[in-house]
C-alpha positions, 0 to 999 in steps of 0.5 A: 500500500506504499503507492497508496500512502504516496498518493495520499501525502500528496508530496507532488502536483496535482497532476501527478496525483491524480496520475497515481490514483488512477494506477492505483483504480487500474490496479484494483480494477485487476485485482481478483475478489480475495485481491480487492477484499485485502485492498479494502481491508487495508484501506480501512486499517491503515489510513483511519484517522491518525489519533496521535495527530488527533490528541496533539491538536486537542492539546493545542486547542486546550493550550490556546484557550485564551488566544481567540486566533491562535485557537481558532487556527488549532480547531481548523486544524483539528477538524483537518486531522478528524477527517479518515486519511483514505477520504483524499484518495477517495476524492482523488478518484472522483476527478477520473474518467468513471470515477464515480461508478467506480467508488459506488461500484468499490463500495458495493465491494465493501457492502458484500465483505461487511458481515466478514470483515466488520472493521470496515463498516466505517469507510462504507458509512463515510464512503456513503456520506461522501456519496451523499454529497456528490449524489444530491438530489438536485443533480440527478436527471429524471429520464423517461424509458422506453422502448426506443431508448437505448437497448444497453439501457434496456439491458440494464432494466432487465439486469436491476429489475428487482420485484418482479423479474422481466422474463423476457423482450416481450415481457419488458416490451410490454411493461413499456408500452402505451398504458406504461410509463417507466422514469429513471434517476441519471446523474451526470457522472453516470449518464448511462446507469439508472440509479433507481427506476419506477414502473407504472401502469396506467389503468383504470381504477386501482389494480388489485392483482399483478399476475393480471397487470404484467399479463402480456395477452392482454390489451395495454392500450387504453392510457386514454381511460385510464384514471389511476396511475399505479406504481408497481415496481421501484428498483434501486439499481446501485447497491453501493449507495444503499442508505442514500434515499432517492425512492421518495423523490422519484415518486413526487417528482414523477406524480407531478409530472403525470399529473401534468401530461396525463390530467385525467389521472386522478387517483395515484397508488401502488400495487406493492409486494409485503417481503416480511409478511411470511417471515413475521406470521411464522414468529406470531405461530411460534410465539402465540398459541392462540388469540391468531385466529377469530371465532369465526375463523377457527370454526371455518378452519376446523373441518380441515383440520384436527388441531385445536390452538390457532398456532397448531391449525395455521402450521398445519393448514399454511404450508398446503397454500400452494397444492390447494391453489392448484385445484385441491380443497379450493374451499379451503383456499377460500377460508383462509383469504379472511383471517389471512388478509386480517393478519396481513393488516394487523402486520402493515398497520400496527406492528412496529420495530423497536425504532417505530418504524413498521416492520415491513421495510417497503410499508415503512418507505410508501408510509413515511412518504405520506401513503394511506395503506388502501386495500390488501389483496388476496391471490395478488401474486401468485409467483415462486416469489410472491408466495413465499414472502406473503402468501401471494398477497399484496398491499395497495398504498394511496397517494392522496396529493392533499393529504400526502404531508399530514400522513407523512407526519402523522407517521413519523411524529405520532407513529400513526398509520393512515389507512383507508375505511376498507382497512380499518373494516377489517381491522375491527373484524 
């Protein structure tokens, strides 16, 4: 790492340094996985901040205490020394061709090694709040994509597509079609890659179910009725600037934008997957025996089973979701969607973590943003996917353009969760 310290001392011109650092990205463009893993390690251990400096200049800012000027200098000279050494090379990499995919990219490197290598969680979290600066929101483009943009950016959306996967050409054809839009965040220093993209479908009324949206033997080609635009899929494209937020932006920037092109759009919502529904009802049946099921339920239930505690039926009765879709005791299909559906509003609307945050991750995002969960939909996703995160249900989140703000703080200051009259029905139930 001798190169590295050379470069960072910066006993040269500017020039030359840069020269350095970009010998130093080729270097590590080259080196194989263990390779980047050790440069990475390295980086973290040996150029931290230096806390003997650190201690000197505290020294210094004590000793001058009564000397306004002397002090002030000290502090400036503090705040030097409390910043990480590597922070220069970092920011020497920006000034290169593609130097900034290439940190995101590094950092995406750091973001897979953490649970390893936990001594490097420190330069990821100051690599992202450098990130965070160079990635301001008032310099990123909002693009629409289409079917005649570029097909290497068409690639990509196949490549990122992170909640339904594109099966295939026409599968993307279709989702960018007349009654589609998709929009994407470019930055300037990476005009060729989407940050993050949202895809959306204009329909009439809010769609309940995604098997039905994305089905390609369908007509799309009615935008000229459609009332509501549905907000289906939200991909963020690059992993190394995870804990930088576009996803909220992108949605206001795009609402308004439809709201103009398309005036007859009335209603704006999603269409949205619930991933830790499945997860979260498998701890309530192991933690809770009973009190998961309603009278009525576990009367409905009963003719399927021979077990009694709410807890025993619902292990007996959950992992036969799928063989009775296909066509077996379809009765029984039927019978599960009420208590089901009711747990899956129970777990979006009033269970928190120990931040009070909602526990789904992707309920926490639409709400904090100023959503009301509409309506849970039964049957909504019946891929691989879709039923083993939430038994093939999905959820519904408005936007109400007038009530966008009061939500959004009722959530984040009252921890209250707006929801629509069908909600709240079947929260009573």
């Amino acid at each position: 790492m001798a190169e590295v310290a050379d470069c960072i001392e910066g006993k040269s011109d500017e020039a030359s340094l840069r020269a350095r650092a970009a010998a130093i990205g080729k270097t590590y463009l080259e080196l194989n996985e263990d390779g980047r893993s050790k440069f990475i390690r390295a980086l973290a251990a040996d150029f931290d901040v230096n806390r003997q400096l650190v201690d000197e200049k505290i020294e210094l800012v004590k000793n001058f205490s009564d000397n306004k000027t002397l002090r002030l200098r000290a502090e400036e000279e503090l705040k030097i020394a409390l910043q990480p050494t590597w922070r220069v090379l970092l920011g020497r990499f920006t000034t290169l061709p593609d130097g900034v995919k290439f940190l995101v990219d590094m950092r995406t490197e750091m973001l897979s090694l953490i649970k390893s290598y936990p001594e490097i969680k420190i330069l990821s979290n100051d690599l992202r709040s450098m990130l965070s600066a160079w990635f301001d929101i008032g310099l990123l483009e909002l693009v629409q994509i289409d079917w005649r943009s570029p097909a290497s950016l068409l690639e990509k959306l196949i490549a990122y597509e992170s909640v339904h996967a594109i099966r295939s050409w026409n599968d993307l054809k279709n989702r960018l079609g007349p009654d589609r839009r998709c929009f994407g965040f470019f930055h300037p220093n990476m005009p060729h890659e989407p940050l993050i993209f949202v895809q959306i479908a204009l329909v009439e009324g809010i769609s309940n179910n995604i098997d039905d949206l994305l089905d390609e033997s369908k007509s799309n080609n009615n935008s000229i009725k459609a009332d509501t635009a549905v907000f289906y899929s939200i991909s963020n494209a690059q992993r190394g600037l995870d804990g930088i937020s576009f996803g909220n932006f992108l949605i206001k920037t795009v609402v308004e934008k439809l709201s103009v092109e398309t005036p007859n759009l009335k209603t704006f919502a999603t269409l949205s997957p619930m991933p830790g529904f499945t997860s979260w009802l498998n701890e309530q049946v192991e933690s809770r025996q009973d009190n998961l099921l309603k009278q009525t339920e576990r009367k409905n239930l009963a003719k399927y089973t021979t077990h009694v505690t709410d807890a025993d039926i619902l292990k007996d009765l959950l992992p036969k979701l799928n063989a009775i879709e296909k066509g077996q005791q379809k009765q029984l299909f039927k019978e599960l969607e009420a208590p089901l559906t009711r747990l899956a509003a129970e777990y979006i609307c009033n269970n928190r973590n120990d931040r009070g945050r909602a526990l789904d991750p992707v309920a926490h995002f639409h709400l904090s943003n100023g959503a009301a969960v509409y309506r849970l939909n039964w049957a909504a996703d019946t891929s691989t996917k879709g039923k083993a995160q939430s038994f093939g249900l999905m959820v519904n989140y408005e936007y109400n353009l007038k009530e966008i703000q009061i939500n959004s703080s009722a959530y984040e200051v009252e921890k209250k969760v707006a929801a629509s009259s069908i909600v709240k029905n079947i929260l009573k139930k």
